[in-house]
C-alpha positions as CSV (number, residue, x, y, z in Angstrom):
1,X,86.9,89.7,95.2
2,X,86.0,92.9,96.5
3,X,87.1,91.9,100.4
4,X,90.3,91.3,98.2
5,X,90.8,94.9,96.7
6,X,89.3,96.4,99.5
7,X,91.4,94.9,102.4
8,X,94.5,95.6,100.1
9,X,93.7,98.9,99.2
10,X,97.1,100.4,99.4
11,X,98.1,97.7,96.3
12,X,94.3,98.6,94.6
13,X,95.0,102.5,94.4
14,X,98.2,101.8,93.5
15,X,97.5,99.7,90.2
16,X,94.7,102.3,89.5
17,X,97.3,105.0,89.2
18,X,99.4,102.7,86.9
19,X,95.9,102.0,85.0
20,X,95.0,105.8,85.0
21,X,98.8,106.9,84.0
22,X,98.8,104.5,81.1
23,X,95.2,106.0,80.1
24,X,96.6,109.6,80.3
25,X,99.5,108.7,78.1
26,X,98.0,107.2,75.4
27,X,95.7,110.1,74.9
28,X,98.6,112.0,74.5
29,X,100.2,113.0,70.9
30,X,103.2,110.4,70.2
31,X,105.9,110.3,70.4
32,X,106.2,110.9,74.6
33,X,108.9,112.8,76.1
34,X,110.0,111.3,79.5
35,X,108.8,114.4,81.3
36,X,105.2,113.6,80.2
37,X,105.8,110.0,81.3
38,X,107.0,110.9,84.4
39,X,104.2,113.8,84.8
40,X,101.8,110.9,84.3
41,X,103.0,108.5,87.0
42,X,103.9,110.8,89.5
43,X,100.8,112.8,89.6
44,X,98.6,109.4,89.7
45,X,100.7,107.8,92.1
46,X,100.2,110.6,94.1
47,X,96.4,111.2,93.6
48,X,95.7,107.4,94.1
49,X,98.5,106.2,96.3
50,X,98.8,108.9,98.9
51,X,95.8,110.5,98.1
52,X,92.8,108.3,97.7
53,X,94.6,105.6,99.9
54,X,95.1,107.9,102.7
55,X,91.3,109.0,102.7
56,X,90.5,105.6,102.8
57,X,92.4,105.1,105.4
58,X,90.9,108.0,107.2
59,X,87.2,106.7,106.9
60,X,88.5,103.1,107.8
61,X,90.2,104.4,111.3
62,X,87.7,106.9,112.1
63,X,84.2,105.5,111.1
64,X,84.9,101.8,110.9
65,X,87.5,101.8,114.0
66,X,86.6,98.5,115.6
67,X,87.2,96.7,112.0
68,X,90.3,98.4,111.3
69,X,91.5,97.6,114.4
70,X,91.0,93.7,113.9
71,X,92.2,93.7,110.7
72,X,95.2,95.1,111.8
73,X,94.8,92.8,115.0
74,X,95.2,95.3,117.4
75,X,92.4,96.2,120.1
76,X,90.0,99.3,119.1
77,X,90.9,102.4,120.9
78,X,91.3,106.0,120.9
79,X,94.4,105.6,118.4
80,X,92.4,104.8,115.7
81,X,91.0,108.6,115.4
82,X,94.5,109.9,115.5
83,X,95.8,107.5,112.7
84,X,92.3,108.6,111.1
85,X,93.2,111.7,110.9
86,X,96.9,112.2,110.5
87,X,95.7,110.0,107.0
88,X,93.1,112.7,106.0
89,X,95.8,115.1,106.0
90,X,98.4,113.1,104.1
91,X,95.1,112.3,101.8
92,X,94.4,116.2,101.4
93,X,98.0,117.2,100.4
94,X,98.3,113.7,98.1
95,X,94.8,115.1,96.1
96,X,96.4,118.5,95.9
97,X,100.1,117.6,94.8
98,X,98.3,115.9,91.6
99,X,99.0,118.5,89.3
100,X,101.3,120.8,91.5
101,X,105.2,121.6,91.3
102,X,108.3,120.1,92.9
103,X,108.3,121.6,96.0
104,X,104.5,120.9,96.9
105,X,105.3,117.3,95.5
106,X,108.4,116.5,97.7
107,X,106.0,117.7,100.8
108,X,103.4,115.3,99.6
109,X,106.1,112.1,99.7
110,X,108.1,113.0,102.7
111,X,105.2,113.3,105.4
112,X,103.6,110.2,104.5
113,X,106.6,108.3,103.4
114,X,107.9,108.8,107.1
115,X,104.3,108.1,108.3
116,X,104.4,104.9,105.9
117,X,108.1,103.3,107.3
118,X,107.5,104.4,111.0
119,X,104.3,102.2,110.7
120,X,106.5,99.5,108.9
121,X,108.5,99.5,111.7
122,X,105.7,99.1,114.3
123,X,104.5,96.0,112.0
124,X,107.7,94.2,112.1
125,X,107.5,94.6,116.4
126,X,104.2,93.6,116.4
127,X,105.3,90.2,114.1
128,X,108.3,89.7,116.3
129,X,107.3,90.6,119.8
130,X,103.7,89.7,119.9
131,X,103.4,87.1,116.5
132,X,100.8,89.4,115.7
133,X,100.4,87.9,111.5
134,X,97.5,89.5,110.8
135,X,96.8,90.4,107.2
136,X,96.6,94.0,108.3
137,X,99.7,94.4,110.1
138,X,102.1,91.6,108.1
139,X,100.1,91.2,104.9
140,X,100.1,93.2,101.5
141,X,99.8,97.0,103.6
142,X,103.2,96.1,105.4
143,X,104.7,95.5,102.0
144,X,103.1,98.5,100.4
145,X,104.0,100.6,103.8
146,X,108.1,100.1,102.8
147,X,107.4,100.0,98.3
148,X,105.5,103.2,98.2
149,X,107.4,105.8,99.7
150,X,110.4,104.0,98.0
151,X,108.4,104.7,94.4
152,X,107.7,107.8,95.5
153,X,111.3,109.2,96.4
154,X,112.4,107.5,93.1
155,X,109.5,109.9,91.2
156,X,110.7,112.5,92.8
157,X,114.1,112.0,91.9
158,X,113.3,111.7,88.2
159,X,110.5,114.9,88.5
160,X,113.8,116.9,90.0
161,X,116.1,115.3,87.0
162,X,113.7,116.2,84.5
163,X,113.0,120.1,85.4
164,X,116.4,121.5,84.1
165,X,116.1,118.9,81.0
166,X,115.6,119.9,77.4
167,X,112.1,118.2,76.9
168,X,112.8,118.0,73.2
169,X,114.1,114.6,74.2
170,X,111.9,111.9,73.1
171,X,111.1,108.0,74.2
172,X,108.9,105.7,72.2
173,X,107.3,103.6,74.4
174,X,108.6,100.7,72.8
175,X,112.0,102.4,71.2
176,X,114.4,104.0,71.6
177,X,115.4,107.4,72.3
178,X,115.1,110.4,68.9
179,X,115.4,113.7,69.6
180,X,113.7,116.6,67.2
């Protein structure tokens, strides 16, 4: 079980920002605006997703290189520090957009989210050109390399909606819209 969640780490930090947003909200006073429901989500998804996952992925390339590497099912070289490092700085601006405004927010999805696809793309050669179907490169993290910048535009997107919104607008999480 823990290979499991730690070989698919980008899917395990991701459902521990769902787990950590739901925690959040229901400590909060109801009922919950959507602002505070989208506060919730996007500052986890970002801590956990881009944050956390990112530093992982820094101590995976750069201390445990030869294991990434396989995983991946690539040969260990000098590469692995570079992708080590570019992650510690997407993991550093991921832990710092946790409780920060738009602007620092749509920095903290952009970089990684092009990061994220370009290394989608570089999977989908690998599967095609070299049949290279290992759980690192065409597994769960390819998935989770196209799904979580996609989530994280689409937070944006509502974070940007929500700004110049009354907040007085209310949601039950299981009803329907009141307002005060």
């Amino acid at each position: 079980m823990i290979q499991l969640v730690l070989s698919n780490f980008t899917l395990t930090f991701l459902v521990i920002g769902l787990l950590c947003s739901v925690a959040d909200l229901s400590l909060k006073p109801k009922p919950l605006n959507k602002q505070q429901i989208i506060e919730a989500l996007f500052s986890y998804f970002l801590l956990f997703s881009f944050g956390i996952s990112f530093f992982y992925n820094f101590v995976m390339h750069v201390f445990f290189g030869e294991m990434a590497a396989a995983f991946i099912g690539w040969q260990n070289s000098p590469f692995q520090f570079e992708v080590g490092f570019a992650s510690l700085g997407f993991a550093i601006v991921g832990i710092l957009a946790f409780r920060q405004k738009i602007g620092f927010r749509a920095a903290a999805v952009i970089g990684p989210s092009l990061f994220l696809w370009a290394a989608a793309g570089g999977h989908t050669y690998q599967m095609i050109s070299n049949h290279n179907f290992a759980p690192g490169n065409a597994g769960v993290v390819f998935l989770t390399d196209i799904i979580l910048p996609i989530i994280g535009f689409l937070l944006l997107y509502q974070q940007h909606k929500l700004e110049n919104v009354d907040s007085s607008t209310t949601i039950e999480l299981f009803g329907t819209n009141k307002t005060d």
